[in-house]
C-alpha positions in Angstrom: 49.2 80.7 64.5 47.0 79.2 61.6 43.8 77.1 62.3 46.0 73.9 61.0 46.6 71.0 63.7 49.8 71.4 65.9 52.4 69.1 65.4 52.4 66.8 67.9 55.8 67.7 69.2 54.6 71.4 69.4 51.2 70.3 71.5 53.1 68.3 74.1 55.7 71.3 74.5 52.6 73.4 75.0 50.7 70.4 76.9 54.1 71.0 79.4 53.8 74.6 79.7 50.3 74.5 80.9 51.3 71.9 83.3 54.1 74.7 84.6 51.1 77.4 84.7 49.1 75.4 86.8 51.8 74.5 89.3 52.7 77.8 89.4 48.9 78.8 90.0 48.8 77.0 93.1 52.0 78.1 94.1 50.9 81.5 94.3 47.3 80.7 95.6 45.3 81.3 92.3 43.8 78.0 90.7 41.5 80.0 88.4 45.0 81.2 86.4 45.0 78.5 84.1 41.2 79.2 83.0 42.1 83.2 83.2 44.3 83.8 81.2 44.5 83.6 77.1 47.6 82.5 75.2 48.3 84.3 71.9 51.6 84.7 69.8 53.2 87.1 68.5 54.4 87.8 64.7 57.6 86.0 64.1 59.7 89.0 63.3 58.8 90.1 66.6 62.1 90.3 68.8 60.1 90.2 72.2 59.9 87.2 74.2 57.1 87.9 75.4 54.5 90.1 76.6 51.6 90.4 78.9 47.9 92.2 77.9 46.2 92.8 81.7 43.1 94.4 80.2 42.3 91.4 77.9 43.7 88.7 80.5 46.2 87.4 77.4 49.9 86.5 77.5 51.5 86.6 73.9 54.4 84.5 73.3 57.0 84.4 70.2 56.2 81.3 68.5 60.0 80.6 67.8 59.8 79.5 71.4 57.8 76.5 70.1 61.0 74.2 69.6 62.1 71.3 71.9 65.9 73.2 71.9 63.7 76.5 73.1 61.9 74.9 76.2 63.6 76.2 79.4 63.3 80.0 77.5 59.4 79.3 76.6 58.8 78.1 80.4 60.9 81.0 81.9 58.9 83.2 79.3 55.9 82.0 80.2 56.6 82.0 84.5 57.6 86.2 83.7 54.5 87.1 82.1 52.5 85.4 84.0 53.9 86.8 87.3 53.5 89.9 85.4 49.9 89.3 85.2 49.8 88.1 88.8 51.5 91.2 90.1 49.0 93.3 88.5 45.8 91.4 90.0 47.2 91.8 93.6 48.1 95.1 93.4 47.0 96.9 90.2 48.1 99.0 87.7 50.5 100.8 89.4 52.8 98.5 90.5 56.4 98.6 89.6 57.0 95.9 86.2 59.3 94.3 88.0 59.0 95.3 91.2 59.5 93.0 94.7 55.8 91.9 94.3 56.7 90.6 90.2 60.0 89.6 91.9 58.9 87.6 94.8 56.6 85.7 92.4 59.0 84.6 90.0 61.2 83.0 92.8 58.3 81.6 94.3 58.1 80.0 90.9 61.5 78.7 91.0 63.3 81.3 89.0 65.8 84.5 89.3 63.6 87.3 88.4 65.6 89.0 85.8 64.7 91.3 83.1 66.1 90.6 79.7 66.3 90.9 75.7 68.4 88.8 73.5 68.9 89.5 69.7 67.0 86.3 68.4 66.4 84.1 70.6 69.0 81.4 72.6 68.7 79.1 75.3 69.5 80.6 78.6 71.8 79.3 80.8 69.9 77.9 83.5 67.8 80.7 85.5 66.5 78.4 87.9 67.2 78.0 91.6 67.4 75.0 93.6 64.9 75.3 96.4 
């Protein structure tokens, strides 16, 4: 993204997502993740989601996630890499992608733990589970 001021729609999508990161923090009994990890976005052509840099602490997210209609796939998004991230810090670099420690943490979290690509991107249907 440029250096020019976020619209003000965009900052209080990503003012919610943060919110989510930090619940999900204490959830999984780590309060420093919100001041861990780094948030960067991918090129818009990109077709991932998503993805998740352990050696430089940073999630990337597509930026055409950044839309009001796009909110429950940005939070889901956001709640898979960062479990990713999570995984890796409890158990390191060999642990399975999404393995029972990534899975475990994304239900923990409030969602199935699924594994998915869409061709552009949709809204889900709901992925979440009623605790």
């Amino acid at each position: 993204m440029s250096a020019d001021p976020l619209k003000p729609e965009v900052e209080a999508l990503l003012d919610r997502a943060f919110d989510q990161l930090k619940r999900w923090s204490i959830i999984w009994g780590y309060s420093l993740l919100p001041r861990t990890l780094n948030l960067a976005f991918l090129p818009e052509e990109d077709s991932d989601l998503g993805r998740c840099h352990f050696q430089t602490n940073t999630l990337w997210l597509n930026p055409k996630l950044l839309t009001k209609e796009h909110e429950e796939t940005l939070l889901e998004t956001l709640c898979h890499e960062a479990a990713h991230w999570m995984a890796f810090r409890r158990h390191g670099l060999g642990v399975d992608p999404h393995g029972k420690e990534w899975q475990r943490l994304m239900r923990q979290a409030g969602y199935k733990p699924r594994q998915y690509y869409e061709q552009g991107i949709s809204r889900p249907q709901s992925t979440r589970e009623l605790n």
